[in-house]
DSSP file (Angstrom, degrees, kcal/mol; ACC not computed):
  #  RESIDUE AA STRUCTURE BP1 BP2  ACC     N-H-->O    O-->H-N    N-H-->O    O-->H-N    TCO  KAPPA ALPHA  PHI   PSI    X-CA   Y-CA   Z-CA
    1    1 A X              0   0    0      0, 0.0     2,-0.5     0, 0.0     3,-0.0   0.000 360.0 360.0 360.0 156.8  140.6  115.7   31.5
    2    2 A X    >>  -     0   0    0      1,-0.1     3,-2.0     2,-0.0     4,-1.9  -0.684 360.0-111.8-105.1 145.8  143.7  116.9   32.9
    3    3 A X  H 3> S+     0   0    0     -2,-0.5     4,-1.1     1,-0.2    -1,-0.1   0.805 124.8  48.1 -28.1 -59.5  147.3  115.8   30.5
    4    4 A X  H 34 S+     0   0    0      2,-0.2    -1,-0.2     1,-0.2    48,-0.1   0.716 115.9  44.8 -64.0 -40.6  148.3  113.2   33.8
    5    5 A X  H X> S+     0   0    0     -3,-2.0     4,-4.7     1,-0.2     3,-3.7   0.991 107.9  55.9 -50.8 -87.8  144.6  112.0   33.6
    6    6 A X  H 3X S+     0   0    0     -4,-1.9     4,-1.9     1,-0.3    -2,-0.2   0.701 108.7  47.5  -7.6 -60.5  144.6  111.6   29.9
    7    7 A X  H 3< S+     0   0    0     -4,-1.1    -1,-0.3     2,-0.2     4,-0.2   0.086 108.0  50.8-111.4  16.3  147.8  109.2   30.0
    8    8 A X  H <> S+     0   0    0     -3,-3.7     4,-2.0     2,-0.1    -1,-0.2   0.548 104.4  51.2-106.0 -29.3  146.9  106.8   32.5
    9    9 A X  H  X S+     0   0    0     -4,-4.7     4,-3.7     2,-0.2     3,-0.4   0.989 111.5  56.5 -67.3 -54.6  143.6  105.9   31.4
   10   10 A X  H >X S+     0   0    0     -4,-1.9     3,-1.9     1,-0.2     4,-0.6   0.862 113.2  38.3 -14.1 -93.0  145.6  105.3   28.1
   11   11 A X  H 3> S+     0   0    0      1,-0.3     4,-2.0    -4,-0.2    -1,-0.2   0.665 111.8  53.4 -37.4 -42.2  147.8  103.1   29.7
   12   12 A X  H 3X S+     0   0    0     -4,-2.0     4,-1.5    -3,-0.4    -1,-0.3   0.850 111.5  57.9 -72.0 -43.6  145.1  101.3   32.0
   13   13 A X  H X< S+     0   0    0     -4,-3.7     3,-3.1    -3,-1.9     5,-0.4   0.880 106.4  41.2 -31.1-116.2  143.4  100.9   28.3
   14   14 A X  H 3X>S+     0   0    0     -4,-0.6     4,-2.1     1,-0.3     5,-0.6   0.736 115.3  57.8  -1.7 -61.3  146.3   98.9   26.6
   15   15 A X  H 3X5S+     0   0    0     -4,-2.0     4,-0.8    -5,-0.2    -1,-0.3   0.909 111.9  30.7 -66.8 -43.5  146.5   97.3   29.5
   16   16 A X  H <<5S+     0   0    0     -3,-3.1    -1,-0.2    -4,-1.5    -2,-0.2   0.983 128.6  43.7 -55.6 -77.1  143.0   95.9   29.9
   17   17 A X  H  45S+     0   0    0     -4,-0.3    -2,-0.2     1,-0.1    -1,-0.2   0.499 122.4  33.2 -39.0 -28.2  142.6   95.7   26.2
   18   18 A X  H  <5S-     0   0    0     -4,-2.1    -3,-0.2    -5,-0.4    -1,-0.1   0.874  87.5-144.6-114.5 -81.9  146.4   94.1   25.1
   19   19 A X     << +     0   0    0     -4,-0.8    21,-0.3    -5,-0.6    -4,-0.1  -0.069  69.4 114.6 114.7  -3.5  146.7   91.9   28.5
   20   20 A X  S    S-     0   0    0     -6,-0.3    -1,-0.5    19,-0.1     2,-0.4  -0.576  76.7-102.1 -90.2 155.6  150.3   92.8   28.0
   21   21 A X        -     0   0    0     98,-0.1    98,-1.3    -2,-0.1    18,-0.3  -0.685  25.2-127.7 -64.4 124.3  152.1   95.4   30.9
   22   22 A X  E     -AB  38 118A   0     16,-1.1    16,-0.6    -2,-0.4    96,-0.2  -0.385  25.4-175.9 -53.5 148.9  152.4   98.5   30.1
   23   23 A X  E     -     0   0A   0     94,-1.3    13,-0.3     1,-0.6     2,-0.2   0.660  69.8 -41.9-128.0 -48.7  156.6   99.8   30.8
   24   24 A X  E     - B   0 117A   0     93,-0.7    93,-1.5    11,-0.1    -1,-0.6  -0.834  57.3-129.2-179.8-180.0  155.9  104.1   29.8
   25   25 A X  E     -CB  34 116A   0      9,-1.5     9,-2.1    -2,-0.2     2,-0.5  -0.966   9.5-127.6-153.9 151.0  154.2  105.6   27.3
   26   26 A X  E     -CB  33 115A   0     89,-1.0    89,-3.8    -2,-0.3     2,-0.6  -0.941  23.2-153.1-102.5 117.5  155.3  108.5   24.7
   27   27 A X  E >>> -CB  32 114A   0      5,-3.1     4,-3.3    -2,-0.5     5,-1.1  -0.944   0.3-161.5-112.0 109.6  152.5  111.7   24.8
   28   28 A X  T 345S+     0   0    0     85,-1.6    -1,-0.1    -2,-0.6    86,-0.1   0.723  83.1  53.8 -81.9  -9.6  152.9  112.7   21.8
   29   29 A X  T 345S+     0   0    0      1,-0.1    -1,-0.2   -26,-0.1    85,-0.0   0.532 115.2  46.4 -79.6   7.7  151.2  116.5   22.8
   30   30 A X  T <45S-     0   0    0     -3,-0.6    -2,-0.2     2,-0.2     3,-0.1   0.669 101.5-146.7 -94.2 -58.0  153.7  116.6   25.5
   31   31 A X  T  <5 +     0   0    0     -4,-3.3     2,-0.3     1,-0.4    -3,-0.1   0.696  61.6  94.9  94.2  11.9  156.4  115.6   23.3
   32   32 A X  E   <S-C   27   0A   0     -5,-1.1    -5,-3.1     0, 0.0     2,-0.6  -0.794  80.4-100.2-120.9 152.6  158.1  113.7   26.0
   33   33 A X  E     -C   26   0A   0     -2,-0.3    -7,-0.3    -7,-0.2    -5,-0.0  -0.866  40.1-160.8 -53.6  66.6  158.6  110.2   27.5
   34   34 A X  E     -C   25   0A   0     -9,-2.1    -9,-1.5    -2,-0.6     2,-0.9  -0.333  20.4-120.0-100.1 179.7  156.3  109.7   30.9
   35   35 A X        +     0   0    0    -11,-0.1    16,-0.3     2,-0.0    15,-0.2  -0.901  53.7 140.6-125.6 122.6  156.9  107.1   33.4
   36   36 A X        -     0   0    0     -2,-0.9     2,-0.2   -13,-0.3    13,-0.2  -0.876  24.9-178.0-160.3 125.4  153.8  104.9   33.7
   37   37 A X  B     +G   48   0B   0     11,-1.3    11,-1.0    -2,-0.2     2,-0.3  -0.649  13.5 162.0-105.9 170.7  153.1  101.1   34.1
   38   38 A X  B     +A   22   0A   0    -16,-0.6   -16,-1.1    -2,-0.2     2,-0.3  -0.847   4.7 166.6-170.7 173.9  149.9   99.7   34.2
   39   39 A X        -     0   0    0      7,-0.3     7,-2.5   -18,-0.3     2,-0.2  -0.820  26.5-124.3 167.7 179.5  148.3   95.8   33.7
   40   40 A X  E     -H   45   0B   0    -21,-0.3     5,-0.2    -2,-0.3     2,-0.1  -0.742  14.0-172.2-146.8 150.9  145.2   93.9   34.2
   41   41 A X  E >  S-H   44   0B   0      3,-2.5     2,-1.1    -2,-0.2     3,-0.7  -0.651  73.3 -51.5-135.0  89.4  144.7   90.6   36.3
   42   42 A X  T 3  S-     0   0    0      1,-0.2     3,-0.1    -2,-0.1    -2,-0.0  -0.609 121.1 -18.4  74.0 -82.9  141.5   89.5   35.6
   43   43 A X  T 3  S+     0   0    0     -2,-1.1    17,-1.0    15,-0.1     2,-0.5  -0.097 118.2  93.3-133.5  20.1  138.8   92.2   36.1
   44   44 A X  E <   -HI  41  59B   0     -3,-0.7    -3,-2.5    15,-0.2     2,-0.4  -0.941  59.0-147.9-136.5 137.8  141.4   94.5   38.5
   45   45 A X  E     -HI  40  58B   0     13,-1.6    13,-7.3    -2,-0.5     2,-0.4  -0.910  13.1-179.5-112.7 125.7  144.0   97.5   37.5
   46   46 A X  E     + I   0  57B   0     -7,-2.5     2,-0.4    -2,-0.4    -7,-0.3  -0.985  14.3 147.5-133.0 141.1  146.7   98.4   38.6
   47   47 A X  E     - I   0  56B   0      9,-2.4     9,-1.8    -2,-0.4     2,-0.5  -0.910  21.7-152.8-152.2 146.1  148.7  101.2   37.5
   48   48 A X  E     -GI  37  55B   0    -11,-1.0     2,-1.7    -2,-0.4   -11,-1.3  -0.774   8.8-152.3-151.7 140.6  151.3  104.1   38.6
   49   49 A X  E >>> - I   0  54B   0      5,-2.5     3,-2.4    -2,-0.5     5,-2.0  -0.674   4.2-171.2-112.3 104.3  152.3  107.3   37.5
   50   50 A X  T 345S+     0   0    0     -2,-1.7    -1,-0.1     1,-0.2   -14,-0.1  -0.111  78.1  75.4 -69.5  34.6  155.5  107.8   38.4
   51   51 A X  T 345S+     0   0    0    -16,-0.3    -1,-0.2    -2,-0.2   -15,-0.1   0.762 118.5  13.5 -42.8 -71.5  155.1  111.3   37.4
   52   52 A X  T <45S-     0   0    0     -3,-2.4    -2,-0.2     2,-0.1     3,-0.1   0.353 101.5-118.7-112.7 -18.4  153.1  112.1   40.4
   53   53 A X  T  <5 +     0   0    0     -4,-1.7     2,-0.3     1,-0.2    -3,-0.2   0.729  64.4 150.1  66.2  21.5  153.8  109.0   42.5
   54   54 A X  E   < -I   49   0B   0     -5,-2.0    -5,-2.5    -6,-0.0     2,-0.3  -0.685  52.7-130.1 -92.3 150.7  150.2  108.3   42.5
   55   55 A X  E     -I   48   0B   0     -2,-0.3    11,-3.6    -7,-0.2    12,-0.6  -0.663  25.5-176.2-100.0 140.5  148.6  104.9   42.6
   56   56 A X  E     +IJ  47  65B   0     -9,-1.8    -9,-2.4    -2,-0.3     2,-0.3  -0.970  39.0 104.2-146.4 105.2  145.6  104.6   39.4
   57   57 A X  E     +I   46   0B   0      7,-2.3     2,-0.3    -2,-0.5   -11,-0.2  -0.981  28.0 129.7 174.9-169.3  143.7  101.0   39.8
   58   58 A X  E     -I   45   0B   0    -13,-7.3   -13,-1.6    -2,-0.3     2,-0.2  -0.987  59.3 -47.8 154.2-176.4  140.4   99.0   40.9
   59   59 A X  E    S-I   44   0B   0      3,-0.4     2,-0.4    -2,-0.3   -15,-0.2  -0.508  83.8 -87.7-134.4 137.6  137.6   96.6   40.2
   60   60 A X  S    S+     0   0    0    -17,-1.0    15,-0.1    -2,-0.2    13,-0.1  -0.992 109.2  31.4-107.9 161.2  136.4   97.5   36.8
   61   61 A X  S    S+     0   0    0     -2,-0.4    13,-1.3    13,-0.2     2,-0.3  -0.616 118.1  67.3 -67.5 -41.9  134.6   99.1   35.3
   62   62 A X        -     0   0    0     11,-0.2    -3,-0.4     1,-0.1    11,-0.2  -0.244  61.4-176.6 -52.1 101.7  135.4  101.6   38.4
   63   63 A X        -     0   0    0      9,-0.5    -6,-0.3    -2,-0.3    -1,-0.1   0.214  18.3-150.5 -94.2  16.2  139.1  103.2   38.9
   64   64 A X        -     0   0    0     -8,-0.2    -7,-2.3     1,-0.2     2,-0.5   0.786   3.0-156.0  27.3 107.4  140.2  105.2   41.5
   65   65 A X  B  >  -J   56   0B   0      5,-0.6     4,-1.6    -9,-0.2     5,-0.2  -0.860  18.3-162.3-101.9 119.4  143.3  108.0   40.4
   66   66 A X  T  4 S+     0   0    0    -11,-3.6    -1,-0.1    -2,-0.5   -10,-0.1   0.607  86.3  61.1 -88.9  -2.5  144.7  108.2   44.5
   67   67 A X  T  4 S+     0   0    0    -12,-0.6    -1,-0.1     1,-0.1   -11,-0.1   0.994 115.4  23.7 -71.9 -61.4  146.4  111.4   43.2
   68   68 A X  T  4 S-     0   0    0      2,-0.1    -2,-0.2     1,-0.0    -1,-0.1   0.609 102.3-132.3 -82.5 -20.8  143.3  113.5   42.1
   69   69 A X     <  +     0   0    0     -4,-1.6     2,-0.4     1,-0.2    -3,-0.1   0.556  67.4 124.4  66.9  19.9  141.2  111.3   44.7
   70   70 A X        -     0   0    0     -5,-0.2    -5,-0.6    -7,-0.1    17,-0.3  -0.918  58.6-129.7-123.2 131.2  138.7  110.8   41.9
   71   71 A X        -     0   0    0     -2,-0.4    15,-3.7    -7,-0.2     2,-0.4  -0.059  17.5-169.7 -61.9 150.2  137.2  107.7   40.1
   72   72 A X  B     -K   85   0C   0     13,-0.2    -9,-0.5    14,-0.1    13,-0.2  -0.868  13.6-141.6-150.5 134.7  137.2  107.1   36.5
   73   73 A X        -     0   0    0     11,-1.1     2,-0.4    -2,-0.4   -11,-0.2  -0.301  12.8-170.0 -93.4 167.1  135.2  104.3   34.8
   74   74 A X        +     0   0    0    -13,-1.3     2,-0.4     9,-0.2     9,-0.2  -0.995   7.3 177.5-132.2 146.3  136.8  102.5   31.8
   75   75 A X        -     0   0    0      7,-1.1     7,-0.4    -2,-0.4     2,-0.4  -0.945  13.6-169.8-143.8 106.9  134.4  100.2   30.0
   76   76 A X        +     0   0    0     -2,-0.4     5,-0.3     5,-0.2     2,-0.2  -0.851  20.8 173.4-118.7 155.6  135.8   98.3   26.6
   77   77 A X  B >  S-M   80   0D   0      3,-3.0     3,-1.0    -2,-0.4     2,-0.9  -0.918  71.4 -20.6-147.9 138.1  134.9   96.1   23.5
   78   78 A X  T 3  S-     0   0    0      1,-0.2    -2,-0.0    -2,-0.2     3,-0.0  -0.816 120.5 -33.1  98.5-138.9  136.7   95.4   21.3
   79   79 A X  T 3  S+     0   0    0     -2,-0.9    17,-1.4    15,-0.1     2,-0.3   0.008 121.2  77.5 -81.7   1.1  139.8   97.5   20.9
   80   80 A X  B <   +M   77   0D   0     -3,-1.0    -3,-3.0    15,-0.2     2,-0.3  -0.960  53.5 171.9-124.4 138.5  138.1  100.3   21.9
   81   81 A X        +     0   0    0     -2,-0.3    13,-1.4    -5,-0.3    -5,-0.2  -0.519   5.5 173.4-135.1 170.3  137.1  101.5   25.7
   82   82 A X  B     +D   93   0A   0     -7,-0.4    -7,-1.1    11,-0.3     2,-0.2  -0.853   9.9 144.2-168.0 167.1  135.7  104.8   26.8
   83   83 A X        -     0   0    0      9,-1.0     9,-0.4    -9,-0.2     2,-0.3  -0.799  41.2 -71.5-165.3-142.0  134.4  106.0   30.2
   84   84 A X        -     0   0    0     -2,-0.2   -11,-1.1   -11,-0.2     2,-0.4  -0.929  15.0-148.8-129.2 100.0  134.3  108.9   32.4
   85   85 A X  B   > -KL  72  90C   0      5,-2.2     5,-2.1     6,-0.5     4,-0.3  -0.512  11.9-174.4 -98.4 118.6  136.5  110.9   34.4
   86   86 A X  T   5S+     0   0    0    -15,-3.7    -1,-0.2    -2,-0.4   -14,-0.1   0.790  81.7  72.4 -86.2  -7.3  134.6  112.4   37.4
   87   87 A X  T   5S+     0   0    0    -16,-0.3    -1,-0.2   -17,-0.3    -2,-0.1   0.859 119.8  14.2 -69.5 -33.4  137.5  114.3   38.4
   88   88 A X  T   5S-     0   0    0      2,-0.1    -1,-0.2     3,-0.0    -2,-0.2   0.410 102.3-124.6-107.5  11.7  136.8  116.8   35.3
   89   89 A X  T   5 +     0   0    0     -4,-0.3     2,-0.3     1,-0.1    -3,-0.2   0.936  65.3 133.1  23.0  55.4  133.4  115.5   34.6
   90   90 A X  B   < -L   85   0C   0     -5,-2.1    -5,-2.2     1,-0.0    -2,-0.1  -0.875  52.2-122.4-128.2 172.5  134.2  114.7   31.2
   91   91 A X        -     0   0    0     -2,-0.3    -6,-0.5    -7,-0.2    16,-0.3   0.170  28.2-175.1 -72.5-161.0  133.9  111.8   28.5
   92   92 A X        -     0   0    0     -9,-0.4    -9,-1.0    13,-0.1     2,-0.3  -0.608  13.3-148.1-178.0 165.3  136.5  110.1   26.8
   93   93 A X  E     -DE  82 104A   0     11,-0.7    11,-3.2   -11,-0.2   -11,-0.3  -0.975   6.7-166.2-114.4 116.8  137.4  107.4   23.9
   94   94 A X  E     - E   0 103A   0    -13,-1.4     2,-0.2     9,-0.3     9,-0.2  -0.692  11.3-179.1 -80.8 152.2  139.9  105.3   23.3
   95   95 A X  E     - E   0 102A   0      7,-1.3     7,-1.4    -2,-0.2     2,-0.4  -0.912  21.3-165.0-147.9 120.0  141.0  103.3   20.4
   96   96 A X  E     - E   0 101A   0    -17,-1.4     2,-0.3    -2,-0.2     5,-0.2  -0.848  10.1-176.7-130.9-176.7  144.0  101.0   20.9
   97   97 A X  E >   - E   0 100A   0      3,-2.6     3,-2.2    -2,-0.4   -79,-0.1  -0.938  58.2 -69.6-151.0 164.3  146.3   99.2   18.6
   98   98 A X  T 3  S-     0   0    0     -2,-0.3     3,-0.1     1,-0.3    -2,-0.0   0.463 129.5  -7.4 -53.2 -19.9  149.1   96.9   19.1
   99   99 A X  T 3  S+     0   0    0     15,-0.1    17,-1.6     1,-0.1     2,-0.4  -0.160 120.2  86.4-158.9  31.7  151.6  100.1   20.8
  100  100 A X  E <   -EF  97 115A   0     -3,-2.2    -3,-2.6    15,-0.2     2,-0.5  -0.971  52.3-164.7-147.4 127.4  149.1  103.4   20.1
  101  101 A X  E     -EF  96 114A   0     13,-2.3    13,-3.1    -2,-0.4     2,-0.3  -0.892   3.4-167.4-131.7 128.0  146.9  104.5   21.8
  102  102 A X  E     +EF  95 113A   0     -7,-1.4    -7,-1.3    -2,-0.5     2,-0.3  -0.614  18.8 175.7 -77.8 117.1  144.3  107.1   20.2
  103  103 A X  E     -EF  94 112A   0      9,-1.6     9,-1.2    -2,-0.3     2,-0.5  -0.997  16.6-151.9-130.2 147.4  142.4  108.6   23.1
  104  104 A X  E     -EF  93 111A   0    -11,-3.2   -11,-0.7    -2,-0.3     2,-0.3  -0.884   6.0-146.1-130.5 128.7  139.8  111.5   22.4
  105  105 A X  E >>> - F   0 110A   0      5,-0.8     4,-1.5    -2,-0.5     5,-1.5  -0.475  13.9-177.0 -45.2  82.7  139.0  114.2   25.1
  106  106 A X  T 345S+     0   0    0     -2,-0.3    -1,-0.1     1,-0.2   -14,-0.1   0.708  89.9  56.3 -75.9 -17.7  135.4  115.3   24.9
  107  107 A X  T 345S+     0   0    0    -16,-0.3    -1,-0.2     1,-0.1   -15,-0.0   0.815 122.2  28.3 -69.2 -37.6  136.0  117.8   27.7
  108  108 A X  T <45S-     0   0    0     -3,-0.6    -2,-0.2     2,-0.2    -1,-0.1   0.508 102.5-127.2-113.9 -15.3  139.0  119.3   25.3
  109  109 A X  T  <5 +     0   0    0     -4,-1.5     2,-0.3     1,-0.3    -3,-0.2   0.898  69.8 119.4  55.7  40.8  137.4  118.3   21.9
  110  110 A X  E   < - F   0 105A   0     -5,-1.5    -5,-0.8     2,-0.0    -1,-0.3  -0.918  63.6-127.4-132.2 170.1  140.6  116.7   21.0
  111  111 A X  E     - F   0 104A   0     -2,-0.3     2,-0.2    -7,-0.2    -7,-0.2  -0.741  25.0-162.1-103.6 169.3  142.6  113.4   19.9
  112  112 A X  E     - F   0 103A   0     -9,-1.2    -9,-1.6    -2,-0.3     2,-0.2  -0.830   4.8-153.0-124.5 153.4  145.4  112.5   21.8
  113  113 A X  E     - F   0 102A   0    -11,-0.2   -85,-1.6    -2,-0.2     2,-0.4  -0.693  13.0-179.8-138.8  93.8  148.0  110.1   20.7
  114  114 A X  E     -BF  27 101A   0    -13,-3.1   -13,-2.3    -2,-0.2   -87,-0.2  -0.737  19.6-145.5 -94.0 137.2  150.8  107.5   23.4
  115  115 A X  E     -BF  26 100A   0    -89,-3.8   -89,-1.0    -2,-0.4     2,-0.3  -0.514  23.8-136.0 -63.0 145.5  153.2  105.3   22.2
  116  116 A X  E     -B   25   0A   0    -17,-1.6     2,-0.4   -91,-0.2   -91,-0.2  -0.998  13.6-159.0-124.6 147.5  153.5  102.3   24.5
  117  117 A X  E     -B   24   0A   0    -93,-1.5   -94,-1.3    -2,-0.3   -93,-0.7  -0.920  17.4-151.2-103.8 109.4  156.3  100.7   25.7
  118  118 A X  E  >  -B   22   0A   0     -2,-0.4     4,-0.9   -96,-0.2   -96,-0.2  -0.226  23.6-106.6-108.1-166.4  155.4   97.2   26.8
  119  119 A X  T  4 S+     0   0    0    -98,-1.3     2,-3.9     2,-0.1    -1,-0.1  -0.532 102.3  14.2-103.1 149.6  157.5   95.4   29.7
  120  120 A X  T >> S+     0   0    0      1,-0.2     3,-3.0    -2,-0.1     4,-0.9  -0.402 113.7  78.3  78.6 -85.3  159.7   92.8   28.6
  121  121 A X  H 3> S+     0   0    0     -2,-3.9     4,-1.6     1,-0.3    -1,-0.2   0.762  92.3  43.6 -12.5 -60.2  159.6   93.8   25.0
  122  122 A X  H 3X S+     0   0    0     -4,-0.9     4,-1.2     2,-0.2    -1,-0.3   0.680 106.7  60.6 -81.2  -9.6  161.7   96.5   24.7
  123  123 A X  H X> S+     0   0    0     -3,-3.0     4,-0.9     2,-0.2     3,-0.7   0.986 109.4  48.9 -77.1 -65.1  164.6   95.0   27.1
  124  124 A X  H ><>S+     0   0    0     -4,-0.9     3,-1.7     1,-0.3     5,-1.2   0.734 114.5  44.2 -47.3 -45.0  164.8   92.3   24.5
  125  125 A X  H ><5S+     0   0    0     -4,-1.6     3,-2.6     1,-0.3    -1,-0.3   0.886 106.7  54.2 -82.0 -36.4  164.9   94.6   21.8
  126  126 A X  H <<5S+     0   0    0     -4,-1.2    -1,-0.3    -3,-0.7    -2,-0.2   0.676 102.8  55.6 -51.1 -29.5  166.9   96.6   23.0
  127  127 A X  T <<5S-     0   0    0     -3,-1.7    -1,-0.3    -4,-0.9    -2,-0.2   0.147 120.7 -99.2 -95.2   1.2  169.6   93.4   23.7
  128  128 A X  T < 5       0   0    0     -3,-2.6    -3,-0.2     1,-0.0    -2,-0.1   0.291 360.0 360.0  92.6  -7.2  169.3   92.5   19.4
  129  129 A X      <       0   0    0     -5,-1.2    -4,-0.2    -6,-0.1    -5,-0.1   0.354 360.0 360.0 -80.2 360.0  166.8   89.8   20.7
């Protein structure tokens, strides 16, 4: 899976999984801050990585990245999702938790680790609220 890949399916995770919006995420192999939203309405994602300016959403399981032009399914229970990214033809895992998500890269044989930043939240906190 490619880094950009990697940290949207995160996000599109959380999002499913959480029901809360995603605001950014912190990649912690990046070491950086990216700008990415994502949420869930029912069985549809919608997500964007302002990165790239690409549109990441869909019916799921099925997800369509309009940057790479390639689907990738996401499937969960639990806290935990995995799917397939056809753009790299590789697996993946996810594990998420109330603002981390664990994702691991069977194409790369690695974990991965994003902070999330969830919408709303962090303005309040940010205000002493």
């Amino acid at each position: 899976m490619q880094a950009h890949t990697r940290a949207i399916v995160a996000a599109a995770a959380h999002a499913v999984i959480t029901g809360r919006k995603v605001a950014g995420l912190y990649d912690h192999a990046a070491g950086r801050h990216l700008k990415i939203a994502a949420e869930c309405r029912g069985d549809r994602v919608q997500a964007f990585d302002g990165e790239r300016g690409a549109k990441f959403g869909g019916t799921l399981p099925e997800l369509f990245d309009e940057g790479d032009k390639a689907f990738v399914s996401l499937e969960f229970e639990g806290r935990a999702a995995r799917g397939y990214d056809r753009g790299s033809a590789g697996f993946y895992v996810a594990n998420v938790s109330d603002r981390l998500v664990q994702l691991f890269d069977h194409s790369q044989n690695a974990w991965f680790a994003f902070d999330v930043r969830i919408a709303g939240e962090d303005a309040l906190a940010d205000q002493g609220v």
